[in-house]
C-alpha positions in Angstrom: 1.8 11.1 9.5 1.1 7.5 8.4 0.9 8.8 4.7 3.3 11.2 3.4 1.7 11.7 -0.1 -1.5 11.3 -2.8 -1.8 10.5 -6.2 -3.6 13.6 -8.4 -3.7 14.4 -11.7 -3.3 18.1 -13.0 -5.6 20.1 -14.3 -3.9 23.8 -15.4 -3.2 26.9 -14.1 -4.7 29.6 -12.5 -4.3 33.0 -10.7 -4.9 33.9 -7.4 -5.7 37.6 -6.2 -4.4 38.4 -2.7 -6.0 40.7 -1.0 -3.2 43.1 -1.2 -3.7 42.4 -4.6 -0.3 40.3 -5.5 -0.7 37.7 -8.2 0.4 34.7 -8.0 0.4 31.8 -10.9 -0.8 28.7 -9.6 -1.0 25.1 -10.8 -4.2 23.2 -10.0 -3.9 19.6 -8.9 -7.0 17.1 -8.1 -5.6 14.7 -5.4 -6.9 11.3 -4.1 -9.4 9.9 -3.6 -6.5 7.3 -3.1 -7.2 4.1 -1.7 -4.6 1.9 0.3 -4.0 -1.2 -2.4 -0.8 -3.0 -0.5 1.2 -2.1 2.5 4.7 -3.1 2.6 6.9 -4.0 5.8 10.4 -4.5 6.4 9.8 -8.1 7.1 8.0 -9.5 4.2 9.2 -6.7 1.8 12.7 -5.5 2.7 11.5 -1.7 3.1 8.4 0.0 4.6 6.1 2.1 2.1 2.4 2.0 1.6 1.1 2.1 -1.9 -1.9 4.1 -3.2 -4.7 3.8 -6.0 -5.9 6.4 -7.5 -8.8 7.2 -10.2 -11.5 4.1 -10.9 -11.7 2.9 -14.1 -13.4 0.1 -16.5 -12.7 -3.3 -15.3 -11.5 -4.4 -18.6 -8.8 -1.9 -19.5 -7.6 -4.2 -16.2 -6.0 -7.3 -16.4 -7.2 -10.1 -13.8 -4.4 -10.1 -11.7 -4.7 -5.7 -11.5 -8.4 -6.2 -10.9 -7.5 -8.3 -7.9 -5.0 -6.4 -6.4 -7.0 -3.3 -6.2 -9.7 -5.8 -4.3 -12.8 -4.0 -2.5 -11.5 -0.1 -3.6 -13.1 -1.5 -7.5 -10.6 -1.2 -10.7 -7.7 1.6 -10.2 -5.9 2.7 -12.5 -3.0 3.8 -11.6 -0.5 3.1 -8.5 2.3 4.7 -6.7 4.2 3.9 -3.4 5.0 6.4 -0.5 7.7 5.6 2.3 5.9 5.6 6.0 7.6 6.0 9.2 8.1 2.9 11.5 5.0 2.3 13.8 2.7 3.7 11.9 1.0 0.2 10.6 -1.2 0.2 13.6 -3.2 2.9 11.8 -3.4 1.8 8.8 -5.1 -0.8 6.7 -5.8 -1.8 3.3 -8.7 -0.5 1.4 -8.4 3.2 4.0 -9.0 6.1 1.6 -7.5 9.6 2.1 -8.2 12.9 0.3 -6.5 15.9 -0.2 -7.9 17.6 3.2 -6.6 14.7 5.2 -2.9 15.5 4.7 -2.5 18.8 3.5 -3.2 22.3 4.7 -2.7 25.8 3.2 1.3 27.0 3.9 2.6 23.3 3.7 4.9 22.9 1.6 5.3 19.9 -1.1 7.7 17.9 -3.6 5.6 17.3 -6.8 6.9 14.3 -9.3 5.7 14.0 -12.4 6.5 13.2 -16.8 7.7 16.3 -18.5 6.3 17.4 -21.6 7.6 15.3 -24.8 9.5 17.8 -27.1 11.1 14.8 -29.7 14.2 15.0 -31.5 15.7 18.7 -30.8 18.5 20.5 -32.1 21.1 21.9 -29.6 19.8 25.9 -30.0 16.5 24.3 -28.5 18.0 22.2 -26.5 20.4 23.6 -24.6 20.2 27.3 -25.9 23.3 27.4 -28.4 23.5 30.5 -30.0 24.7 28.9 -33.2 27.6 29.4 -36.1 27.8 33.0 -37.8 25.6 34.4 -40.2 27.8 35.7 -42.8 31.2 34.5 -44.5 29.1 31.4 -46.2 28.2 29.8 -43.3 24.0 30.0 -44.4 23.8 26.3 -43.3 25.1 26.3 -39.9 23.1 28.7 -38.1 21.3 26.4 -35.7 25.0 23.8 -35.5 26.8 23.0 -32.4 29.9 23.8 -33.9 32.8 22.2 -32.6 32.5 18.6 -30.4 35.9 17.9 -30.4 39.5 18.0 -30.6 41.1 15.6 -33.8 44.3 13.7 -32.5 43.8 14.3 -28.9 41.5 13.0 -27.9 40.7 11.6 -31.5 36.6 11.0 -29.9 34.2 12.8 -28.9 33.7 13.1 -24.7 30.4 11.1 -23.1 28.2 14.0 -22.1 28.8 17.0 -24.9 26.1 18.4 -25.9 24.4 17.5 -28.8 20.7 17.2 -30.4 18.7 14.7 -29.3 15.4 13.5 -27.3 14.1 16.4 -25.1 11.6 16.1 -22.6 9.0 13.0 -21.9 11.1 12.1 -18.3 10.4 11.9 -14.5 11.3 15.3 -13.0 10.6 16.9 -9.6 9.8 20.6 -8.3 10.3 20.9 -4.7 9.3 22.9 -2.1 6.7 24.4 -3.2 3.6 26.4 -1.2 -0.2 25.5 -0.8 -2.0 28.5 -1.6 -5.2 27.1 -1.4 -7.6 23.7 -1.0 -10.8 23.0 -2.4 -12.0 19.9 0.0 -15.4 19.7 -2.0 -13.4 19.1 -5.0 -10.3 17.8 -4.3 -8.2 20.6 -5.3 -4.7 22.0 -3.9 -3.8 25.0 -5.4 0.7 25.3 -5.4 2.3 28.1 -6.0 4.3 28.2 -9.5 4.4 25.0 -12.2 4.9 21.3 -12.4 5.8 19.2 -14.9 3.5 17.5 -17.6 0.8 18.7 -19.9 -3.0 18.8 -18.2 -4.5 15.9 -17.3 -0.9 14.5 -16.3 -0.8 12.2 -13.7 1.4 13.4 -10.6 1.9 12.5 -7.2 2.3 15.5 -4.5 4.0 14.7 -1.1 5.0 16.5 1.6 8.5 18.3 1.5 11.6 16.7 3.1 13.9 19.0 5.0 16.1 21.5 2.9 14.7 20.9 -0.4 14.6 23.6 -2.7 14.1 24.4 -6.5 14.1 21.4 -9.4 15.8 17.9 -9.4 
């Protein structure tokens, strides 16, 4: 397949009925229209990918040079690269759209990337799921504490890595491997089986599985 992915944004969850009435929670994605913007070769670029536009937008929330690069496909707004297998340049050309029902059917299964939700500064009982100090024998003001971080003379520091509070959330994660329960080809929905990261309205990128991947990374 010359393209191994699109560019979507999600939209929420649902659940689907079976018709031997299982349940399953699914998250609704709108993929593509997504426009080829640049295609990338080993000569001129040092690796081989193909990268995608997706969603038109106002030409002035563009600067010149994004307006130029998006050329005949009108402003885009965002961008994202997908690796391609050798010999597949023949087929393709810039300004070649695809939509969800050119690379995906229902039982494929797909990686989808995407920006967690932001949680801000969190204590470790949120953050890791501490249980925290003792209630009783004065300690009223270390409930929610990590306790302990460290030994005094040896080491005499604290380890990189422990555990503490800190930022939560707000990075680039992954769920793999999930199922395509259903398409919407009219309106450019896949329904996938469980969720993905980000609030609605996120913007995600869904491509097809690699071999052996399972679960989150």
């Amino acid at each position: 397949m010359a393209v191994e992915g699109l560019i979507g944004k999600k939209l929420g969850m649902v659940q689907l009925v079976a018709d031997d009435g299982r349940v399953t929670g699914c998250t609704v994605v709108e993929l593509g229209p997504c426009a080829i913007t640049q295609i990338k070769t080993e000569t001129r670029d040092g690796y081989q990918a193909v990268q995608l536009g997706f969603e038109r937008t106002a030409e002035w929330k563009l600067t010149k040079a994004e307006r130029g690069h998006s050329g005949s496909n009108g402003p885009l707004r965002y961008l994202a690269e997908f690796p391609t297998e050798p010999g597949n340049y023949e087929e393709l050309k810039v300004g070649q759209t695809f939509t969800v029902s050119d690379l995906f059917n229902v039982g494929d299964r797909v990686d989808v990337a995407a920006t967690s939700k932001g949680k801000g500064f969190t204590g470790v009982v949120k953050r890791y799921g501490f249980r925290g100090g003792p209630k009783t024998h004065g300690q009223s003001d270390r409930y929610r504490a990590p306790g302990s971080i460290g030994a005094g003379t040896t080491p005499g520091r604290v380890y990189k890595g422990t555990k503490m509070a800190g930022h939560q959330g707000a990075r680039r994660c992954s769920v793999l491997n999930l199922e395509v329960i259903r398409i919407n080809p009219a309106r450019g929905l896949i329904f996938v089986n469980g969720s993905v990261p980000g609030p609605p309205n996120q913007i995600v990128t869904v491509r097809h599985t690699r071999h052996g991947s399972a679960g989150r990374a």
